[in-house]
C-alpha positions in Angstrom: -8.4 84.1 12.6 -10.4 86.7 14.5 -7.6 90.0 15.5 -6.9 90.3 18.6 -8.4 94.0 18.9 -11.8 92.4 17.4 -12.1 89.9 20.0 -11.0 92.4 23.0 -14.2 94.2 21.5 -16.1 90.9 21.4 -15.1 90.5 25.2 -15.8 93.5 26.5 -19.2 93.9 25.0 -20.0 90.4 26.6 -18.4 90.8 30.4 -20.7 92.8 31.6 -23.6 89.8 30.7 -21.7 87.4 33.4 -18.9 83.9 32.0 -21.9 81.9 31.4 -24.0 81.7 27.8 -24.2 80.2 23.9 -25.3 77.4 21.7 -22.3 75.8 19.5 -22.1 75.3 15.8 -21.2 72.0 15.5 -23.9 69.4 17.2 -23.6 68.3 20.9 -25.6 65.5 22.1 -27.7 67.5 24.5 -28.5 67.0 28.0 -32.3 66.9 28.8 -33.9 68.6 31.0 -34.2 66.8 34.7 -37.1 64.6 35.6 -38.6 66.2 38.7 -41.5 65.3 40.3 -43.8 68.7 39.6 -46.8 68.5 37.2 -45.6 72.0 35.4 -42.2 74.0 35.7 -40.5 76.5 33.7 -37.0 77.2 34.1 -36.4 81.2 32.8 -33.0 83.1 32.0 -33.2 86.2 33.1 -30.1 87.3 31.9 -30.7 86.6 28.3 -34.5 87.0 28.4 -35.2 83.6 27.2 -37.1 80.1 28.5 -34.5 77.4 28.7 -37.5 74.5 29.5 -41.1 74.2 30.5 -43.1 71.6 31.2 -46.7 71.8 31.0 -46.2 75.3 30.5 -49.9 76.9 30.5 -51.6 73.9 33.2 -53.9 76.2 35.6 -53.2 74.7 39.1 -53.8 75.8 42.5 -50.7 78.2 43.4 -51.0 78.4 47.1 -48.9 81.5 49.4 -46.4 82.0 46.2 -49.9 84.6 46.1 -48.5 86.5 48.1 -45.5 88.3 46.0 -48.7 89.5 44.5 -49.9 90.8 47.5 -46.5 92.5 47.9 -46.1 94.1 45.0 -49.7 96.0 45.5 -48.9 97.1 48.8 -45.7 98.4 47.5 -48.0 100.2 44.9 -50.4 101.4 47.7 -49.0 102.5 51.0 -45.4 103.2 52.6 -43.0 101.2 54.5 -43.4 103.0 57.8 -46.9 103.2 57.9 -49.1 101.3 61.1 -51.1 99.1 61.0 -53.5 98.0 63.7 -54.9 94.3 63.3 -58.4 93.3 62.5 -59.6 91.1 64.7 -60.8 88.8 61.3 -57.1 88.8 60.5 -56.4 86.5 63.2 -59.0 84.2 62.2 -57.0 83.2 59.4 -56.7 79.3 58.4 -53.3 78.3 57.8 -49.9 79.4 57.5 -49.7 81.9 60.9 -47.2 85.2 61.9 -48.7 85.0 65.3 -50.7 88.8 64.8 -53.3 89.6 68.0 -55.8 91.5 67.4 -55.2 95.5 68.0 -51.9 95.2 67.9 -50.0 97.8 65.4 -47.3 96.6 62.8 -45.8 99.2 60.5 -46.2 98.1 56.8 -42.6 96.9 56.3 -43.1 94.1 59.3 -46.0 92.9 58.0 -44.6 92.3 54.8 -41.7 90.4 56.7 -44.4 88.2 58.7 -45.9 87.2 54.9 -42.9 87.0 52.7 -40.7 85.2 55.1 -43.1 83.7 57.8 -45.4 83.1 55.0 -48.1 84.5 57.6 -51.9 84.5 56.5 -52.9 86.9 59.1 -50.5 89.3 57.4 -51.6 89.0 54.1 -54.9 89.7 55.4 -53.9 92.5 57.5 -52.3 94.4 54.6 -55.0 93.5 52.0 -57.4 95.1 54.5 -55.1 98.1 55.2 -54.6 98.7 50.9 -58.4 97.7 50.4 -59.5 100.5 52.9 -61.0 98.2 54.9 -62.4 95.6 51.8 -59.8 92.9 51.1 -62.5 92.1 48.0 -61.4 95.3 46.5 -57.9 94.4 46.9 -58.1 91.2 45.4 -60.2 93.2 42.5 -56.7 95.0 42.0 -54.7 91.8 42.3 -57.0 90.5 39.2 -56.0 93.9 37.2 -52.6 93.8 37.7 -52.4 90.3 36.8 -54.4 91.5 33.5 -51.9 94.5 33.3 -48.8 92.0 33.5 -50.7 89.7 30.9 -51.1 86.6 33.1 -54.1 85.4 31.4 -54.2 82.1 32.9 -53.8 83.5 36.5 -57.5 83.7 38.8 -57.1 85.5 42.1 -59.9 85.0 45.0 -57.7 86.1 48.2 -54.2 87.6 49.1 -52.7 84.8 50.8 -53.6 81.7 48.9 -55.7 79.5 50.3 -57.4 76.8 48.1 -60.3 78.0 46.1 -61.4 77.0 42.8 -61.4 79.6 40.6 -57.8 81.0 42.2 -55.2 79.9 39.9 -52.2 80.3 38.0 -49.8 78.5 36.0 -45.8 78.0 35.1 -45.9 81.0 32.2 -47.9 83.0 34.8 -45.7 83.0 37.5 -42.5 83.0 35.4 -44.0 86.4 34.5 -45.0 87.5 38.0 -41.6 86.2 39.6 -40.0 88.8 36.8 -42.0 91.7 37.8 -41.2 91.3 41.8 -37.7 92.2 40.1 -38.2 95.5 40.0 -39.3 95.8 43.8 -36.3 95.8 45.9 -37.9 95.8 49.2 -39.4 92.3 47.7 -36.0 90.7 47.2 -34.8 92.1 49.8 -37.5 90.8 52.1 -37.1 87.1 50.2 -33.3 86.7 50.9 -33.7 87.1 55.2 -33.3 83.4 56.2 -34.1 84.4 60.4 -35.3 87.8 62.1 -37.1 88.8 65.0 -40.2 90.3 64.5 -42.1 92.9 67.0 -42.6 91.3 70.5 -46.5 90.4 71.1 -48.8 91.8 73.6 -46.9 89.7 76.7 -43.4 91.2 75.7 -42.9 87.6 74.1 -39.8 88.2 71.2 -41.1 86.4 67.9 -38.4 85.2 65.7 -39.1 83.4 62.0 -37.4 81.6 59.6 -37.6 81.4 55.9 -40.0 79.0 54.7 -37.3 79.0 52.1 -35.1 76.3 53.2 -32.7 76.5 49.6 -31.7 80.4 51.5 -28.2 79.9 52.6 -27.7 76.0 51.9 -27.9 75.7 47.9 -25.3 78.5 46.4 -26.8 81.5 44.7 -30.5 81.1 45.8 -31.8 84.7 46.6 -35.5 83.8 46.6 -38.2 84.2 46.2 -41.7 82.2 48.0 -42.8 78.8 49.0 -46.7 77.7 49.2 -48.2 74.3 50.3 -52.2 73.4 50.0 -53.7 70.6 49.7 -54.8 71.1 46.3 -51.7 72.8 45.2 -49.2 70.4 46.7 -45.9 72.0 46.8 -45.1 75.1 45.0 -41.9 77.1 44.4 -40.7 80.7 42.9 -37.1 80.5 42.8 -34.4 83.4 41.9 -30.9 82.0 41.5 -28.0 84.4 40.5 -24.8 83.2 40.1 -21.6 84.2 38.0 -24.2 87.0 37.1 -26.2 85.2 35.3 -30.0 84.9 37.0 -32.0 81.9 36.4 -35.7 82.1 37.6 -37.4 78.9 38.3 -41.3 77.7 38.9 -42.5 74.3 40.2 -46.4 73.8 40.6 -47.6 70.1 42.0 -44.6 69.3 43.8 -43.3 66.6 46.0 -40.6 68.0 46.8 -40.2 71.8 45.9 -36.7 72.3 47.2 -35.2 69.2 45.3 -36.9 70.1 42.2 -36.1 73.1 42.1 -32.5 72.2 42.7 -32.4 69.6 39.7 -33.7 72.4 37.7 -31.2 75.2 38.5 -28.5 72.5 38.5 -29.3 72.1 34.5 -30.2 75.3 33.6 -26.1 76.0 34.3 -24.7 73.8 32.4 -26.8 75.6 29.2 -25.7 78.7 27.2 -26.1 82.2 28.0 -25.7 85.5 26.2 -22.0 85.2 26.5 -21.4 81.3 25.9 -23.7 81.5 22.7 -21.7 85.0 21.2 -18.3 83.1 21.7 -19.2 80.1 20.7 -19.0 80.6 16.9 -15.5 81.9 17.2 -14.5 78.5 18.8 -13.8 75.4 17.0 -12.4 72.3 19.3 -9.4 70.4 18.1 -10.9 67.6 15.5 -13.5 70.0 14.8 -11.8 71.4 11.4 -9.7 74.0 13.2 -7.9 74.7 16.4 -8.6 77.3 19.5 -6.4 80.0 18.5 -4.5 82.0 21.5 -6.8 85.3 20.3 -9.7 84.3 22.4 -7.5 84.4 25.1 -9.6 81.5 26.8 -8.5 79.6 29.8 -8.7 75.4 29.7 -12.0 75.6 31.7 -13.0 77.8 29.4 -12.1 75.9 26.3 -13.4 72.9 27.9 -16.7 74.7 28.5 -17.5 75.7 25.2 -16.6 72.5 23.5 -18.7 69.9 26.1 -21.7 72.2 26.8 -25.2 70.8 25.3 -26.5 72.9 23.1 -30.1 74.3 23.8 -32.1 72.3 20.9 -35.6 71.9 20.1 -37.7 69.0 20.9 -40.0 67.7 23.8 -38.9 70.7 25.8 -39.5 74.0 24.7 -36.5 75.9 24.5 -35.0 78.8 22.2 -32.5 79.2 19.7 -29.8 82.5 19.4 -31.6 84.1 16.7 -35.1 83.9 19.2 -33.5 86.3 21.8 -34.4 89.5 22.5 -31.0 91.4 23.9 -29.3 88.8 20.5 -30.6 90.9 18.0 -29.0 94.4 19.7 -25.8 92.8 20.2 -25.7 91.6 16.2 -26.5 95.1 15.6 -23.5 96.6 17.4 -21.1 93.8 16.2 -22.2 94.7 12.7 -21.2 98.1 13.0 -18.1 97.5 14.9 -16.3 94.1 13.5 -18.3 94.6 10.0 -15.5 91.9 8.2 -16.0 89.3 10.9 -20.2 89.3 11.5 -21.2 90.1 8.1 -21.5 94.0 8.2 -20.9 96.6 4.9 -17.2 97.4 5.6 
């Protein structure tokens, strides 16, 4: 029987990491991932730092506007919010996906990056690639293709900011897993990703614009937050998608879709009902009634709880690629801590 002071410890080390997380001891007939209608996916934990399930993990595809959280990062990187921007005439050209720009109109930074994130607007992607490039949206794509070599996206080809279909641009599930992970660290990018409506600068008539999220999972499926849609012909539908809830994040891709939004709802849907950091920590302390022991009251766990932690599939190995306790990073800190706290209970010296 683990003391009550031990498991307090055990508790509070694991709060902060959200109620969700663990794989059990005993076997669990697990529950495979959904069939969804994308060629490749990837479904990330955030939280714990680990892939829960891929599919076609490293298939190059067309990727479409998701491009453009790309673009945003680099303009981040290159210029400030509140700087103007008067559009080139080329801009306007644009195929596509349109904000509505006209040509020698001036747009600070930060609306432009509204009109592509959330309009999903090719004439802003240009505008800003040409604003970054000093005038060369080649040499901004040039810097696109670095920082996709500085993230490590190997497998990722860029030929233009906004995403239009070209043959050698390209990305694939691992890729953007890692590229929707690095748009964490720009808050003006999730910020930008969670508006659902906003009115944008009037055009040269006095004409309000308002847009809406291409993202139509913003405010209808709970704890979506983000982050970009794209649609081409030769990508079909593609989707980045940040999910927090219970605070745990899941981070999902879907390339080759025929229905990003539902997809990516199946997905997000499953990845729940696995273990996180805190589920797989607890679980060894549990053992359900028939199970060679009884939940004790010193785990202070509620029925839901309980119920939780003995129904839950366990994350296994097998078609899907998916990892065990011992294969995450933030598992081996918190094994070092318990061993110097609760030595008698995780194996330690004491």
């Amino acid at each position: 029987m683990i003391s009550a002071v031990a498991t307090s410890l055990v508790l509070a080390l694991l709060a902060p990491l959200g109620p969700h997380s663990t794989a059990p001891v005993e076997p669990v007939a697990p529950a495979p991932p959904p069939e969804v209608s994308a060629v490749t996916w990837a479904i990330y934990d955030e939280t714990a730092d680990v892939m829960l399930a891929t599919w076609n993990l490293n298939e190059r595809r067309s990727m479409a506007s998701v491009t453009k959280v790309m673009t945003a990062m680099l303009v981040l990187d290159n210029a400030g919010l509140d700087e103007v921007v008067a559009v080139p005439s080329f801009a306007t050209a644009a195929r596509g996906s349109s904000a509505g720009l006209v040509a020698g109109e001036e747009w600070t930074v930060y609306d432009l990056l509204v009109a592509m994130l959330v309009r999903s607007g090719n004439d802003a992607a240009l505008t800003l690639a040409w604003h970054v490039g000093d005038g060369d949206v080649d040499a901004f794509v040039d810097m696109m293709n670095d920082r996709a070599a500085e993230l490590g996206m190997d497998d990722t080809s860029f030929t233009n900011p906004n995403g239009l279909d070209n043959e050698d641009h390209y990305s694939t599930a691992n890729d953007l897993i890692t590229l929707t992970k690095a748009s964490l660290e720009y808050p003006v990018v999730q910020q930008v990703a969670r508006i659902k409506t906003i009115k944008m600068p009037a055009d040269p008539t006095g004409k309000i614009r308002q847009v809406n999220n291409t993202n139509r999972l913003l405010g209808t499926y709970p704890g979506v937050v983000g982050l970009k849609t794209g649609d081409t012909p030769w990508a079909d539908k593609v989707l980045l998608g940040v999910t927090e809830r219970s605070q745990r994040r899941i981070l999902t891709v879907v390339m080759g879709s025929d229905d990003h939004f539902s997809d990516t709802r199946e997905l997000v849907d499953w990845a729940y009902t696995t273990y996180g950091l805190r589920d797989r920590w607890l679980r060894p302390f549990f053992s359900e009634q028939g199970g060679g022991a009884v939940v004790t009251s010193d785990l202070g766990l509620s029925e839901s709880e309980e119920r939780r932690l003995g129904s839950m599939p366990r994350i296994d190995d097998g078609r899907w690629r998916m990892s065990a306790l011992t294969d995450l990073p933030k598992s081996a800190l918190i094994t070092e801590w318990l061993k110097g706290a609760l030595p008698s209970i995780v194996g330690g010296d004491g």
